[in-house]
Structures are given as C-alpha cells and as structure tokens.
C-alpha positions as CSV (number, residue, x, y, z in Angstrom):
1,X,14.2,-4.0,16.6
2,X,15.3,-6.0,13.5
3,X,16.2,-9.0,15.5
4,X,12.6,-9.1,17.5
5,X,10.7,-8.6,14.0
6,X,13.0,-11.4,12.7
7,X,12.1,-13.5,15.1
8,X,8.4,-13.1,15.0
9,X,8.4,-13.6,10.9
10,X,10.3,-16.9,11.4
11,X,7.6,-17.6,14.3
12,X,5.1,-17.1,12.0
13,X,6.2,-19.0,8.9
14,X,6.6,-22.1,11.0
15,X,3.0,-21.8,12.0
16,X,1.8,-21.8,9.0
17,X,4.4,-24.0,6.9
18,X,2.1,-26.9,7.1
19,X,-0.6,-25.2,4.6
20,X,1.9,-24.4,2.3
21,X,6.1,-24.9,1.7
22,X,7.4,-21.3,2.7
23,X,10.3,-20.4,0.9
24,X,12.7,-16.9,1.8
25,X,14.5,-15.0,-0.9
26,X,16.4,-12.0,-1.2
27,X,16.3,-9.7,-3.8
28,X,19.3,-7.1,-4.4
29,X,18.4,-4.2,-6.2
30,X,20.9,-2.3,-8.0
31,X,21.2,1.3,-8.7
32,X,22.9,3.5,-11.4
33,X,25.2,1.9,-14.1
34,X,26.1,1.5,-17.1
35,X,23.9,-1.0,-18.7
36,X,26.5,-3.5,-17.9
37,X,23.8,-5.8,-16.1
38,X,21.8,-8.5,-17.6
39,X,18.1,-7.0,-17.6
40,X,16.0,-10.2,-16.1
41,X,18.8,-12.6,-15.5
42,X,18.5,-13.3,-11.9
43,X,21.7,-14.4,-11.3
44,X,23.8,-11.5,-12.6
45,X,25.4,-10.4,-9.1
46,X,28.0,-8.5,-11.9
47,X,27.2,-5.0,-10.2
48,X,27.9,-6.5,-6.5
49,X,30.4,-8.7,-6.6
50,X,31.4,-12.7,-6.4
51,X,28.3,-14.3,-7.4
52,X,30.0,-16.9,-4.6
53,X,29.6,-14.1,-2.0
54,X,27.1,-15.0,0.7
55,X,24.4,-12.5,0.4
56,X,21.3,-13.4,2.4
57,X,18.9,-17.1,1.6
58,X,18.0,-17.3,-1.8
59,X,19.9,-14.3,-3.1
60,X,18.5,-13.0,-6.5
61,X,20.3,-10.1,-8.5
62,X,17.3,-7.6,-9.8
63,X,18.7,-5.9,-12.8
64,X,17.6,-3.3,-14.6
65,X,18.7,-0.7,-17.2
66,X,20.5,1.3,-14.5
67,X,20.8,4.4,-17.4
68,X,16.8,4.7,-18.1
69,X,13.8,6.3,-15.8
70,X,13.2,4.8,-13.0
71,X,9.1,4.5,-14.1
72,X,10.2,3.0,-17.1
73,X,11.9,0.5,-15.6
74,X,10.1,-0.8,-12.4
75,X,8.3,-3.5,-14.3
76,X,11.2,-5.9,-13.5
77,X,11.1,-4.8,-9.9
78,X,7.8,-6.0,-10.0
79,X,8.3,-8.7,-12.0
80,X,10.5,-10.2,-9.4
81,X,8.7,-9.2,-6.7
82,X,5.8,-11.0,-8.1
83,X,8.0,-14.3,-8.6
84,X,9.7,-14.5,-5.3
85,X,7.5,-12.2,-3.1
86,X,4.1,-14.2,-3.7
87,X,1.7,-17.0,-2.3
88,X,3.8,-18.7,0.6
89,X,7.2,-16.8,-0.6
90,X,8.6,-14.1,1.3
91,X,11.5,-11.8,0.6
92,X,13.8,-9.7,2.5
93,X,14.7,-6.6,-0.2
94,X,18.5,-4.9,-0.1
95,X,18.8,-1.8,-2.4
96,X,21.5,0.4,-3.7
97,X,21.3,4.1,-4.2
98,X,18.4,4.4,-7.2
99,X,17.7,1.1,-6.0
100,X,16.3,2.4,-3.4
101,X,13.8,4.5,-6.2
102,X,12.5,1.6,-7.6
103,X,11.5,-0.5,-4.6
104,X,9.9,2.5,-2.8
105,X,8.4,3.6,-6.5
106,X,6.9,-0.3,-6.6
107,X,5.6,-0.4,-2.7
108,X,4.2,3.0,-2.8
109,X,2.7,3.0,-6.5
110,X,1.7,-0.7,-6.5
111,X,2.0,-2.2,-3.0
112,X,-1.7,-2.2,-2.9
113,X,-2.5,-3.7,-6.0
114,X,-3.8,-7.6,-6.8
115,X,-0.7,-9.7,-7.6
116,X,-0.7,-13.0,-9.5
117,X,0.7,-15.9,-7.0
118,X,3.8,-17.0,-8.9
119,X,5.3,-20.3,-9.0
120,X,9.3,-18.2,-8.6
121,X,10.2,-20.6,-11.9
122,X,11.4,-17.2,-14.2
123,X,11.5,-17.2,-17.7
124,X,14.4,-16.0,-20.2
125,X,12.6,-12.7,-19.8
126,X,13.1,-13.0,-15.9
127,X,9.0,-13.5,-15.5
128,X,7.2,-16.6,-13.7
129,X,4.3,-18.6,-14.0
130,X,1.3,-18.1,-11.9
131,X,0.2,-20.9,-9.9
132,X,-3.3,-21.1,-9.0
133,X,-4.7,-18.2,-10.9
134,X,-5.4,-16.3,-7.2
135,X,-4.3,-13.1,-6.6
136,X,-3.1,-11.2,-3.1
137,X,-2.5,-7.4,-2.8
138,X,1.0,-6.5,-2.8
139,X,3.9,-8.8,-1.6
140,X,5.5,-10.5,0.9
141,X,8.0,-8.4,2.0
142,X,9.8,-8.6,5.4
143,X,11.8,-5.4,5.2
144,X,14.1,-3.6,3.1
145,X,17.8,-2.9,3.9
146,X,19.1,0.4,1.8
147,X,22.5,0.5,1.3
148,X,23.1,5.0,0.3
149,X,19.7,5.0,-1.0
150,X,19.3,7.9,-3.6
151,X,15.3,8.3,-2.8
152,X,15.4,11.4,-2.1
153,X,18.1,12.3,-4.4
154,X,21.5,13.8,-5.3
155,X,22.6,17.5,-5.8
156,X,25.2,16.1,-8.4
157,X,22.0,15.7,-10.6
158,X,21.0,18.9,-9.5
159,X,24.0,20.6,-10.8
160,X,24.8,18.7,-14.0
161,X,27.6,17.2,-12.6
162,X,25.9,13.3,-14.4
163,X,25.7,13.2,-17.7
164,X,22.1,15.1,-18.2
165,X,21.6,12.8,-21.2
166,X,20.8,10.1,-19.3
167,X,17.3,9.6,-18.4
168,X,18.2,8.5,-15.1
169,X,19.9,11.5,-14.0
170,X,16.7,13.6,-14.1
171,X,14.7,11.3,-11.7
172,X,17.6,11.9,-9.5
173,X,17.4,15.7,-9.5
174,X,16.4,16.2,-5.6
175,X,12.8,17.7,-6.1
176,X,12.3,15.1,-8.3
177,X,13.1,12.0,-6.8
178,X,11.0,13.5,-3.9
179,X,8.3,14.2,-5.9
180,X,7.8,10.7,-7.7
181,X,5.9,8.8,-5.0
182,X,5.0,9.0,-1.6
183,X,7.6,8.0,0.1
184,X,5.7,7.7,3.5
185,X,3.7,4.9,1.7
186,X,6.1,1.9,2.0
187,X,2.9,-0.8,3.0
188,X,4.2,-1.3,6.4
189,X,7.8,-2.5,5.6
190,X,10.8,-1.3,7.1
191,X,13.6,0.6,5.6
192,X,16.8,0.3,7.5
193,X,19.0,3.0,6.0
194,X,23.3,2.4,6.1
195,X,24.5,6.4,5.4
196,X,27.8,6.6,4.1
197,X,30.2,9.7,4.6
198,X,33.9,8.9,3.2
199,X,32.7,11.4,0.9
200,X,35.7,14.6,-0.4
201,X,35.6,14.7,-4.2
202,X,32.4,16.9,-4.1
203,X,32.0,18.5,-0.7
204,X,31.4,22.0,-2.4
205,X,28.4,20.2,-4.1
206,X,26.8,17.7,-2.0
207,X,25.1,19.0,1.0
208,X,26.5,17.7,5.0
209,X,28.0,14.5,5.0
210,X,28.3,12.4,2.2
211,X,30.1,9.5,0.2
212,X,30.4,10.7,-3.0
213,X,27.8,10.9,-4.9
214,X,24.8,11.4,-2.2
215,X,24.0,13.0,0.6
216,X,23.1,12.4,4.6
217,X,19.5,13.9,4.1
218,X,19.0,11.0,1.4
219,X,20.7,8.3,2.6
220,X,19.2,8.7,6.3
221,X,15.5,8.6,4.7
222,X,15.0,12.4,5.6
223,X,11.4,13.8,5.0
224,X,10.9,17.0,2.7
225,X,10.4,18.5,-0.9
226,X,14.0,19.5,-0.6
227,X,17.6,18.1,0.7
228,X,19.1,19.8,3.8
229,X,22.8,19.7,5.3
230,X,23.3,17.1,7.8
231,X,26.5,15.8,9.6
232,X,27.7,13.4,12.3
233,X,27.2,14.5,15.8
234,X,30.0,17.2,16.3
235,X,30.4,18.5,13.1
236,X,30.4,22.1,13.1
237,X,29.8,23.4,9.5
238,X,26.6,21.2,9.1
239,X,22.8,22.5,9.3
240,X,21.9,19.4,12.2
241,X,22.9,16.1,12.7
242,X,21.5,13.3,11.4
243,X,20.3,11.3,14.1
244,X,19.8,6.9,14.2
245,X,16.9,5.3,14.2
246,X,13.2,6.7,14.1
247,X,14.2,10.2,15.5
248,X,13.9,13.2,13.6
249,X,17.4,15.3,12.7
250,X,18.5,18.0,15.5
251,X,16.7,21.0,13.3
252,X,13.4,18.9,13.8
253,X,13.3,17.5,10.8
254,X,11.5,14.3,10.7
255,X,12.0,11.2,8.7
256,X,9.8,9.5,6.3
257,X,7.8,7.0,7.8
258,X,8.7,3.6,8.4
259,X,12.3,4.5,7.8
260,X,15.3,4.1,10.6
261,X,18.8,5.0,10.1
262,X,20.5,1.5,11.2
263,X,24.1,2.5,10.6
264,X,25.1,6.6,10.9
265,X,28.6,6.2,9.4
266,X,30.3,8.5,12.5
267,X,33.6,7.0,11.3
268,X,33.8,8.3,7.5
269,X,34.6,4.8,6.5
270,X,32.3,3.7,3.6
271,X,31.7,5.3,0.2
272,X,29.2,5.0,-2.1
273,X,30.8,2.3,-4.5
274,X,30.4,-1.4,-4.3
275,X,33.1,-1.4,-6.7
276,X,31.9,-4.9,-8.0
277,X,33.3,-6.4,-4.7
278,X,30.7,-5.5,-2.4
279,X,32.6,-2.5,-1.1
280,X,31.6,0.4,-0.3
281,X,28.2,0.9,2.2
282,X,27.7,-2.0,0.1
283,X,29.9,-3.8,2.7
284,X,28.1,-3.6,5.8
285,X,24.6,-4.3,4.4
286,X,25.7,-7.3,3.3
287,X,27.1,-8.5,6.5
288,X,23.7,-7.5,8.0
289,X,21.3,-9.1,5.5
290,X,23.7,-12.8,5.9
291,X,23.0,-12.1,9.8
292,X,19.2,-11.7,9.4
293,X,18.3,-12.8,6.0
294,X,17.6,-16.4,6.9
C-alpha cells in the first residue's frame, strides 16, 4: 500500500510543481533521553546516529527535551512541522518510541488548526519565517513511519521501573499515554508501525512480546484504554497474536485507525535501542524511509 500512495503523492506534486517549487523533507522524531539533544537544532542526528547516514530527502533531526511532558514539549514538533510541512512543502515523519507521543499528540490536538506558510529558513531557536502571511489547516504530511512507538505506553512506567522523577515517565504510564489524545484522530495520515521483540531483560514486566522497554500492544498501534499481551503467531503463553497490517489482533481487538503494523518482528531480531547507530527497530525504518522517502 505504501508504494501505490507513494506513487500517487509523487504524481501529484509534479502536477502541481508549476504553481509553486515543492520541496520533500523528513522529519525524525526522537523519543526518551537524556537531554543530550540540541532542543531546535535541526541537524542534531546525535540520538540516531551518523549525521552522514542516509535517512530519507531532506532529513531533519526534531529534538526535544526527551526527559519533560510530552505537552510541554510539542511546540517544537510543531514548530518544525510548521517550517517544513507548509505551503508547497511536504514531509514524510519517522518517530521513535515517545516520538511517536508527540506527532500523534500534534496531528490529533492540532492537525486541524490554521498554520502559518513557512518559508523552512529556521532560526537559532529552530522557528521559520512565514512567507505570505496565509494560513492552511494542519500540514503536509505524507505518512508517518514509527519505529517501537510508545503511544500507547509502557508497563515499565507503570511499575516504577523509570525514574518516576522524570516528567516523561508519567505520560508514559499506559492509561495515560492512552488517555492524552485521540489516537484515532491522525488527519488522514498513515502510521506504519515496525514492532520489535528481542526483548528478555523484563519479560515478567512487559506484557507479550517486546524489545525492552515496550510492548507488542503499543508498538503494533493496538486500540484500548489499557495494554494487552500479544505475541508472534505460535507463541503459546501470549493473550493473541498481533496481527500485520489493518487487521485486528486474534482476541478481536482492533487497531487504532489509520494505523498498520508494516513489520511484525516474527524473528526476535530488533530491540528497542538505536544505540546512536541507527540500531535497534531503528534499523529497518530507516532502510524503509531511504526506499520511499524520496
């Protein structure tokens, strides 16, 4: 499905270049760290990896206090949505873990709000210009690739096992995180979700499969005020399996909408970490975004 919608976009921007110079740009948006990112500096790939790395046309690093709430902190999703993701721009998005909070947090809470047209020129602060004074509602957003997104999630916050003193860690407590937003309400765009599951250290914790610090029912985009136990087809000692694409788990449990599982990891072979060399789930949703990020 990606590849047919990738194709049409492509289509599309060619048939209207001639009104205005298109440019594509992808955003990555990090999840929880330690503060080690530059806040507005849009080339700070620090949490990913090789700056050198491809990573999808245009790639720009979103960083943002990775310790502090995710409300707190979406203005500079925002702020580079509105520089990249306006007037003739359009952006493919890939998130990681709480990443995955803030662009569904900044779709759902503000996708249908008037936007500035920015001229993608950022200042120190990592905000741009407008350039005629016009606004749009929302942005231009192709879809979103999530690499272990954390919208819905982890039972490591649920349990203490995070430091609790971190403001983060409480938007990640499971009812939380599905309580912030309407996660059904992504304005149309796609979420591919990549579900990791080389996951041991806290199996007694973490609910079905998972890579370490979340779980299948987050990272496959499952629907609910509450987590569930899912597994890869065959596993015994899970609640359901967590099945691809559009389909809802084996117990009938459905996904939020808009959201397919693009990679089921049925071979345990990513974890959660990027390790700051695009490792991890990381991995693969990089090799897909330089495939169709163009």
């Amino acid at each position: 499905m990606k590849t047919l919608i990738s194709t049409i976009l492509v289509a599309a921007t060619i048939l209207v270049a001639p009104e205005a110079a298109a440019t594509n740009y992808t955003l990555w948006i990090h999840g929880r760290n330690g503060g080690s990112t530059q806040a507005g500096n849009y080339g700070d790939f620090s949490y990913w990896g090789p700056s050198s790395t491809a990573a999808g046309v245009n790639k720009k690093a979103v960083n943002w206090d990775g310790r502090q709430r995710i409300g707190g902190q979406n203005y500079r999703v925002r702020d580079a949505l509105d520089c990249f993701c306006t007037g003739a721009n359009w952006c493919y998005i890939a998130a990681h873990s709480a990443g995955n909070l803030q662009i569904g947090y900044a779709l759902s809470l503000y996708g249908g709000s008037a936007r500035y047209k920015k001229n993608a020129v950022p200042n120190s602060s990592g905000v741009c210009g407008n350039t005629d004074g016009t606004t749009q509602t929302g942005w231009n957003i192709r879809w979103v690739d999530v690499a272990s997104g954390a919208g819905g999630g982890s039972e490591l916050a649920d349990h203490g096992d995070w430091a609790m003193s971190e403001p983060l860690v409480s938007d990640l407590v499971t009812t939380t995180a599905r309580a912030m937003y309407n996660h059904n309400t992504t304005r149309s765009v796609w979420f591919y979700m990549f579900a990791g599951s080389k996951g041991t250290a806290y199996s007694g914790i973490l609910p079905g499969q998972d890579d370490e610090a979340v779980a299948y029912h987050t990272t496959g985009g499952v629907s609910g005020s509450s987590g569930g136990s899912y597994c890869n087809p065959g596993d015994w000692f899970c609640g359901g399996t967590l099945n691809t694409g559009t389909a809802a788990c084996s117990d009938g449990r459905a996904k939020w909408s808009y959201h397919t599982v693009e990679l089921r990891d049925d071979g345990e072979s990513y974890n959660h970490y990027a390790n700051g060399n695009w490792g991890g789930i990381v991995g693969p949703v990089r090799s897909d975004i330089v495939t169709y990020a163009k």
